[in-house]
C-alpha positions as CSV (number, residue, x, y, z in Angstrom):
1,X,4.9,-43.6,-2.3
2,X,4.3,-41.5,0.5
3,X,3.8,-37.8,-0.4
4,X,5.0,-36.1,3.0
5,X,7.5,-38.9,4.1
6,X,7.5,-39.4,8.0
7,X,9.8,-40.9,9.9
8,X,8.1,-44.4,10.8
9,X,5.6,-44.3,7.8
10,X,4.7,-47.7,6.7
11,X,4.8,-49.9,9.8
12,X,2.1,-49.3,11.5
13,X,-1.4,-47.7,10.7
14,X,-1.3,-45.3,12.9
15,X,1.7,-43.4,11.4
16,X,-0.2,-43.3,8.6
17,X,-3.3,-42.0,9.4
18,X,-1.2,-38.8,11.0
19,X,0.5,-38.0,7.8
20,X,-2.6,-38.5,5.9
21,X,-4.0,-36.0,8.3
22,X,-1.2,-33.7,8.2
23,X,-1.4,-33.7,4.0
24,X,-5.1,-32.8,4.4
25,X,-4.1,-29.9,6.7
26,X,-1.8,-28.4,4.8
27,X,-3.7,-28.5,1.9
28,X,-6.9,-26.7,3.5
29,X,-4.2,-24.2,5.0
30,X,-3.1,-23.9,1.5
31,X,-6.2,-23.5,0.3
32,X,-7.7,-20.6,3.2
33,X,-4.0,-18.7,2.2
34,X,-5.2,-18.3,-1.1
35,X,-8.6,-17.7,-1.0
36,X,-7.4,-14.6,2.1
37,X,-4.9,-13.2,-0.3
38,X,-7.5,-13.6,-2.9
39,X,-10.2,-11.5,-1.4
40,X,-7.3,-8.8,-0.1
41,X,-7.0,-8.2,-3.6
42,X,-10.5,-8.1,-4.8
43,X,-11.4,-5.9,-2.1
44,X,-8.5,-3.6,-2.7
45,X,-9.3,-3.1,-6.3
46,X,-13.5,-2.7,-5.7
47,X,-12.8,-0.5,-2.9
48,X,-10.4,2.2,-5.7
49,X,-13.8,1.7,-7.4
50,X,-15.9,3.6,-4.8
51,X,-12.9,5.9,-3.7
52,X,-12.6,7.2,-7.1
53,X,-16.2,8.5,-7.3
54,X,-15.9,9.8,-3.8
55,X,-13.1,11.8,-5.0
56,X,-14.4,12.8,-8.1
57,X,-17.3,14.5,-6.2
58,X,-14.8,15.9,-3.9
59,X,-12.7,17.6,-6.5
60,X,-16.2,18.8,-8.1
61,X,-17.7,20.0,-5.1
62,X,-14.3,21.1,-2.8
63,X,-16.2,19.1,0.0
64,X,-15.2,15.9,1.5
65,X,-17.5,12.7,0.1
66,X,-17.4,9.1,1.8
67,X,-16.9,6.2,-0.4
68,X,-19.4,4.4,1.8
69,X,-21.6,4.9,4.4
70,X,-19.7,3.5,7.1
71,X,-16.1,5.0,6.5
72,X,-14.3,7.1,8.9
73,X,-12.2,8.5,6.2
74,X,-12.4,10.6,2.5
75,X,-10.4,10.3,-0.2
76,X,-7.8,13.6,-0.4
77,X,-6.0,12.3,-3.3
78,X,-5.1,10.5,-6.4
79,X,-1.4,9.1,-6.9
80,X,-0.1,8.6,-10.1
81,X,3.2,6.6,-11.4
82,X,2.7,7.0,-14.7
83,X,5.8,5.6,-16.2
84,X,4.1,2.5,-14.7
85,X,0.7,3.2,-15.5
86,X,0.0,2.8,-12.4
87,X,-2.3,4.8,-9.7
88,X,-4.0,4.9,-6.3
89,X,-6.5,7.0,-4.8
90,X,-5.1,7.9,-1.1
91,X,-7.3,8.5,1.9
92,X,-7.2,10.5,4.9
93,X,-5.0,9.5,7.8
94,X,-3.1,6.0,8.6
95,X,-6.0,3.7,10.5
96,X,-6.2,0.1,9.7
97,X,-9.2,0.7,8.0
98,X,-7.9,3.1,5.2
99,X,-4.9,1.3,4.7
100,X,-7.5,-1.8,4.1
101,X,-8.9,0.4,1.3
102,X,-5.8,2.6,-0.1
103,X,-2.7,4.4,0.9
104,X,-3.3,6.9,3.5
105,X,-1.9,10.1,4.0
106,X,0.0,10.9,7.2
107,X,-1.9,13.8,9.3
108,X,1.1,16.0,10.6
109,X,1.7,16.2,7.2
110,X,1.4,19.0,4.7
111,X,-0.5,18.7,1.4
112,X,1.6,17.3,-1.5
113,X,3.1,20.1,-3.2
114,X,2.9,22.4,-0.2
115,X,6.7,23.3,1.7
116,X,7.6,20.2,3.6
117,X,7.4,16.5,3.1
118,X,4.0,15.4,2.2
119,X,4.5,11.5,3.1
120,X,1.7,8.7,2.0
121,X,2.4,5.0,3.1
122,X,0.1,1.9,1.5
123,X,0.7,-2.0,2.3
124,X,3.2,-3.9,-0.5
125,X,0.9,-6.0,-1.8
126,X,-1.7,-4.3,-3.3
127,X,-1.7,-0.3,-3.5
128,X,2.3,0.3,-3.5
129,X,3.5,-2.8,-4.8
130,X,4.7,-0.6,-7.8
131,X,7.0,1.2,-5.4
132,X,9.5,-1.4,-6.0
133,X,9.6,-1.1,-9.8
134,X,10.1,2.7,-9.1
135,X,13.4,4.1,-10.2
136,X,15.7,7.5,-9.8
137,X,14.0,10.5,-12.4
138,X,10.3,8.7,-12.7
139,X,8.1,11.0,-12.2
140,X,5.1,11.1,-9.9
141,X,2.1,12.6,-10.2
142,X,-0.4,13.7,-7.4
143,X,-3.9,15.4,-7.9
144,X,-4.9,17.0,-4.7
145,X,-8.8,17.3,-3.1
146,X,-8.5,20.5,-4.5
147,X,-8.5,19.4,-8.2
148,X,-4.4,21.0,-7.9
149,X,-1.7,18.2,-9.4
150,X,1.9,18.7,-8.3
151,X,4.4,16.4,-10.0
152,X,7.7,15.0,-8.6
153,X,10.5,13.4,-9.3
154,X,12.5,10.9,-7.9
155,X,15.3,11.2,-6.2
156,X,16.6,8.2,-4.3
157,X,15.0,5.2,-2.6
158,X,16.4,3.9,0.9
159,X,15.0,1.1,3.5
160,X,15.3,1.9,7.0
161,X,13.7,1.1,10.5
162,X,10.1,1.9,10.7
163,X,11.2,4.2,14.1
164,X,14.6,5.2,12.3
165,X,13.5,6.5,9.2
166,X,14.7,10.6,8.7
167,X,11.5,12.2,7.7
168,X,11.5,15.4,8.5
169,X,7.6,17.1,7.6
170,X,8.7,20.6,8.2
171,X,12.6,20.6,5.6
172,X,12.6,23.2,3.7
173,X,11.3,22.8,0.2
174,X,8.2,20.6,-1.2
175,X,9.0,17.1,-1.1
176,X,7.3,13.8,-1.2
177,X,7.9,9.8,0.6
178,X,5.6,7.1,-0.2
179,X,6.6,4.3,2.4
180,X,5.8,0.6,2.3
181,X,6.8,-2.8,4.5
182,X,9.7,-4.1,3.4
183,X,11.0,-7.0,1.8
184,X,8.3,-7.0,-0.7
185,X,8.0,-10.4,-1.2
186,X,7.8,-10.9,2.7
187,X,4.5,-12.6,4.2
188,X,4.6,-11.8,7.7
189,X,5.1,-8.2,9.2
190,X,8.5,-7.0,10.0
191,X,10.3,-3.5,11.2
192,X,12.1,-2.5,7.7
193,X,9.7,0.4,5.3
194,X,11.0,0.8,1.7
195,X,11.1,4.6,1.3
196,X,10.7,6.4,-2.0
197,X,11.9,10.4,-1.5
198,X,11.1,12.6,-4.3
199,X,11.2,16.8,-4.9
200,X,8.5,18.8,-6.8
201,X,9.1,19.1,-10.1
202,X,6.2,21.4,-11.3
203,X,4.2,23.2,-8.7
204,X,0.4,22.5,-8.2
205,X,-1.5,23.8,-10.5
């Protein structure tokens, strides 16, 4: 029995030798997929390693500390879902190479817990793929450089356009977004960010 039927498979040889070839393909694609999302995740979870010492000296010392030598970025803050026990230490800005590491924290955007929106956006399958489990009222915790926490709450969750989505950084009040791509389960980049908007709840302290 053939295991990838093809149409002429079993006449002559050389039918067969391609679907024995295509099999052995696949299964080496199948296998460098897995080993790739493998090492995204270990490297996601040694890298919150390092970034949570780096921002444990940078609360201690109020000075910004590299988690390597090598980094173009510092961690500026901790985020905590803690209805989900779940938590991420969030760097500085939205390069490639923080996002490799962590969420990132958008520039022309204030502190979390200072008036505006104060947005932080992660990939979906490693630091915020607990946005999705996120629901109205859960609460949101985030620990500034600064050693301040400001908590949130949830408010709503909507998917829109990555160039569509209403985020305003300067609305009145203290607010928060944490973005991620969207579908979750999607392998292959697309246009569509799962927003989660929430207000401050208690004020940094």
């Amino acid at each position: 029995m053939s295991v990838w039927p093809m149409p002429g498979d079993g006449g002559s040889g050389q039918p067969r030798s391609l679907t024995i070839l295509l099999a052995a393909l696949l299964m080496a694609g199948g296998v460098f997929l897995t080993g790739h999302g493998a090492w995204i995740h270990a490297k996601a979870v040694v890298a919150q390693i390092l970034l949570e010492r780096a921002f444990a000296r940078s609360v201690a010392t109020g000075l910004p500390a590299r988690p390597w030598g090598w980094a173009d970025t510092w961690p500026v803050a901790r985020i905590e879902a803690p209805g989900l026990d779940s938590a991420a230490i969030a760097l500085k800005g939205v390069s490639g190479q923080a996002l490799a590491f962590g969420p990132g924290h958008l520039e022309n955007t204030p502190e979390a817990g200072e008036p505006g929106t104060a947005v932080y956006a992660a990939h979906r399958d490693t630091h915020f793929a607990f946005l999705r489990h996120l629901k109205e009222n859960d609460i949101i915790r985030i620990t500034r450089r600064d050693g301040q926490v400001a908590t949130f709450r949830v408010t709503h969750m909507a998917v829109a356009r990555w160039d569509e989505a209403q985020i305003d950084p300067h609305a009145p009040g203290r607010h928060l977004v944490l973005a991620t791509c969207y579908p979750f389960d999607a392998v292959a980049p697309g246009p569509l960010r799962y927003l989660v908007y929430a207000d401050l709840a208690v004020h940094p302290r």
